[in-house]
C-alpha positions as CSV (number, residue, x, y, z in Angstrom):
1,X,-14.8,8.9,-26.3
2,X,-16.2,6.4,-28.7
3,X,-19.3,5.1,-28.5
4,X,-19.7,0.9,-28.2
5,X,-15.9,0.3,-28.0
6,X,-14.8,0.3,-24.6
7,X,-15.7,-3.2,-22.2
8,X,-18.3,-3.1,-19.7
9,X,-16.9,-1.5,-16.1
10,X,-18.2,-3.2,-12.7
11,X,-18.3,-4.7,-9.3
12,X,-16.3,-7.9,-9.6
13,X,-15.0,-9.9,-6.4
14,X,-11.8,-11.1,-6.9
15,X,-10.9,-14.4,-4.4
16,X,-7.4,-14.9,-2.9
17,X,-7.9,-18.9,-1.9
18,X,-4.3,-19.7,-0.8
19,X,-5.1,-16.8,2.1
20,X,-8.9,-17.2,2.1
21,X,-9.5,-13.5,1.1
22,X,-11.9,-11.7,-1.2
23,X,-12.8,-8.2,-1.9
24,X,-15.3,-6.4,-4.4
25,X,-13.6,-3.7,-6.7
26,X,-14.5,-2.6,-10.2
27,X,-13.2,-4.3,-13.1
28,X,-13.6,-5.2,-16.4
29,X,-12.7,-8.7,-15.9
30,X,-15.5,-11.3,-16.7
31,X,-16.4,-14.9,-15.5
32,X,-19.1,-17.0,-16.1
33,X,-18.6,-17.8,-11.5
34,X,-20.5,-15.7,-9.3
35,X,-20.8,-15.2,-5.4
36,X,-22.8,-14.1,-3.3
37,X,-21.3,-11.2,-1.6
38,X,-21.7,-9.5,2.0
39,X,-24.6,-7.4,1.1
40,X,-26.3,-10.0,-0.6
41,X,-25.9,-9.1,-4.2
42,X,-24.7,-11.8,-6.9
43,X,-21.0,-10.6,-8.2
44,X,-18.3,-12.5,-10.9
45,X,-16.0,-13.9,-9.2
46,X,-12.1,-14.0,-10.6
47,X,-9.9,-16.4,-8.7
48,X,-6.0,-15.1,-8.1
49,X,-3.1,-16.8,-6.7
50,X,-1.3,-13.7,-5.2
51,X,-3.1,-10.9,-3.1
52,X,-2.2,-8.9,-0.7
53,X,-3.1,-11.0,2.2
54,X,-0.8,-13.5,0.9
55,X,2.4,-12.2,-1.1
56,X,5.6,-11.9,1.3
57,X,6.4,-8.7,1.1
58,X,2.6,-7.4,2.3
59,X,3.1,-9.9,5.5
60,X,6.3,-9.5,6.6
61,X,7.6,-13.2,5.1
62,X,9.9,-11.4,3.0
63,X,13.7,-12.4,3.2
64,X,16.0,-9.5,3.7
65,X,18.7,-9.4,1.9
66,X,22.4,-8.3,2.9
67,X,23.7,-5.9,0.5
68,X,26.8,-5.1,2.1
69,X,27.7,-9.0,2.2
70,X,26.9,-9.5,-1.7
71,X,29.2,-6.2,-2.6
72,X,32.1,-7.9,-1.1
73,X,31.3,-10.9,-1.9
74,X,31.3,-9.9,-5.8
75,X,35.2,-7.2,-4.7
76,X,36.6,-10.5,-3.6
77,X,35.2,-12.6,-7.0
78,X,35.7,-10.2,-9.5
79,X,38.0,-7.5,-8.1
80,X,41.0,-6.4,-9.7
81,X,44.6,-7.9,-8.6
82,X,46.6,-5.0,-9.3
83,X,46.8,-1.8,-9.0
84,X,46.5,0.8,-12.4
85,X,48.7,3.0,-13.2
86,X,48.2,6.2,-15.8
């Protein structure tokens, strides 16, 4: 590996605010915004929209969808009228 090239790795906290979550990982992020974490330590802090906590398919919000309906549904649309013969 090169020397001097590659960004600095460390603890960031990144902050979920639509579902009030944060956790500490390792990043290269930045941000000038720091928090005070759980042990007491001063981290960056890198605001997201989506997290875990929050995205639909992680809490069980997610729509299903039915396959089988959309299959005939595009048969009945777009299938063919006749029948081919060789």
């Amino acid at each position: 590996m090169k020397k001097n090239i590659h960004p600095e790795y460390r603890p960031v906290v990144f902050r979920d605010a639509s579902a009030h979550h944060s956790f500490l990982t390792n990043s290269t992020r930045t941000s000038s915004t720091t928090v005070t974490w759980e042990d007491g330590k001063e981290y960056p802090v890198i605001d997201i929209e989506i997290s875990s906590a929050s995205h639909p398919f992680h809490t069980g919000r997610a729509a299903v969808r039915d396959a089988a309906g959309r299959i005939e549904q595009f048969r009945r649309r777009y299938g063919r009228t006749g029948v081919l013969t060789a």
